[in-house]
N, C-alpha and C positions, 0 to 999 in steps of 0.2 A: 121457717125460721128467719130470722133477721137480725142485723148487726148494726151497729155505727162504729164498731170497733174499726181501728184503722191502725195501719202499720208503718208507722213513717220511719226512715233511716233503714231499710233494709237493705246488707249489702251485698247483696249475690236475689239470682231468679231460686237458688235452693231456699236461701232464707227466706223469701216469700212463701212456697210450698210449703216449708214445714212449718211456720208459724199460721198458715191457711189449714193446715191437716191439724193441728193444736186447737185453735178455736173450731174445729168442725166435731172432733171428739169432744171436748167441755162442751160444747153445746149438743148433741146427742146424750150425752153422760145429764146433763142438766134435767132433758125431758127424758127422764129415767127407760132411756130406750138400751134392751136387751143384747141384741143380735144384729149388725151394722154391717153392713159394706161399704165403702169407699170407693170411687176411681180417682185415676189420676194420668194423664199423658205424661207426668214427667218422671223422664230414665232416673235422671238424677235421686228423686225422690225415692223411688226404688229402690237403689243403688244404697241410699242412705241408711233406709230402713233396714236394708240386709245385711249391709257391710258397716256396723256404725264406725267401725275402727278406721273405717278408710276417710271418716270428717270427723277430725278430732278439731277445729274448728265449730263443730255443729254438737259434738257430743253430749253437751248438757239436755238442747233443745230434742235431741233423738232423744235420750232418756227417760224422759220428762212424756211424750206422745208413746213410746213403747208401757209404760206406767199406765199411764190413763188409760191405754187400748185397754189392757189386760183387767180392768176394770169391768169390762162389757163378757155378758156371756159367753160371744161367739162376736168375732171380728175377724175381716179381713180387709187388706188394703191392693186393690186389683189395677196392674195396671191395663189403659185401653187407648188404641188409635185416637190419633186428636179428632180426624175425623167422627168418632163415635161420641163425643163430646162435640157436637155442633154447637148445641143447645146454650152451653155454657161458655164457648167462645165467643161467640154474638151479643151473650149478656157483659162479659167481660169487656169487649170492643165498644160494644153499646156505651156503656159506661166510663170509660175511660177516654172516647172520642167528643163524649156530649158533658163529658163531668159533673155525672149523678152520684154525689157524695152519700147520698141515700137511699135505699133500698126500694125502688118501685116493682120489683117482682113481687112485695106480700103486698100492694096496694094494687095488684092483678097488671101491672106492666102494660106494656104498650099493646096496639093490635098484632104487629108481626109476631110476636113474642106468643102469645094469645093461639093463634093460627097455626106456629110451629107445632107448638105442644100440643094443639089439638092432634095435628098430624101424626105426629109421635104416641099418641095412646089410640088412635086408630089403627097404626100398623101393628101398635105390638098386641092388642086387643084381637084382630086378625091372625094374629100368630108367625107372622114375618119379622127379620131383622129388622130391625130401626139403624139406619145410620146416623139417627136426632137420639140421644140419650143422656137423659140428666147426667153430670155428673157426681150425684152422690146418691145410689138409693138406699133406704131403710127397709131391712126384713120384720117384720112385727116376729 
């Protein structure tokens, strides 16, 4: 999946998450996918999702992402070590250090990027932890 959606004026690292967790759902919801999981390292976002009373600042935008969820058969939003998200911090840093305003992970991304993931479907194909793990996958 791929975006050019971009989020400018966000004011807090929560407002990124949940407007990142909003386009991750419409875009799953889009390609009419059933059964979904999410990660996330951020507490906050957690936080948000369980407690929405405790961000009455963020209320509309929780509402709005608890709605959509509840659209999907079976949803869950899991949180996980940032370590276990390598995968996607590197793309994030990548991105943000070289200002790739564009998506080159569906145009197959760089080599390292390439090698990682190779790495990452060898171990878990092996039947070991991965401490490289996308972070979002989809259950069919």
């Amino acid at each position: 999946m791929h975006s050019r959606r971009a989020f400018p004026c966000l004011s807090s690292s929560l407002d990124a998450e949940l407007n990142a967790l909003l386009w991750s759902v419409e875009s799953l919801a889009s390609h009419h996918l059933d059964n979904v999981i999410f990660e996330s390292s951020s507490l906050d976002l957690r936080r948000a999702l369980l407690q929405p009373h405790h961000f009455p600042q963020h209320q509309v935008l929780i509402s709005l992402i608890l709605q959509r969820l509840n659209g999907f058969q079976a949803w869950s939003v899991d949180f996980v070590k940032t370590l276990r998200n390598l995968t996607v911090l590197l793309i994030a840093n990548s991105v943000t250090s070289d200002n790739r305003h564009q998506s080159y992970v569906a145009s197959g991304g760089p080599f390292w990027l390439h090698n990682l993931l190779q790495k990452e479907a060898l171990t878990k194909s092996l039947g070991f932890y991965s401490s490289v793990a996308a972070a979002m996958r989809v259950v069919s």
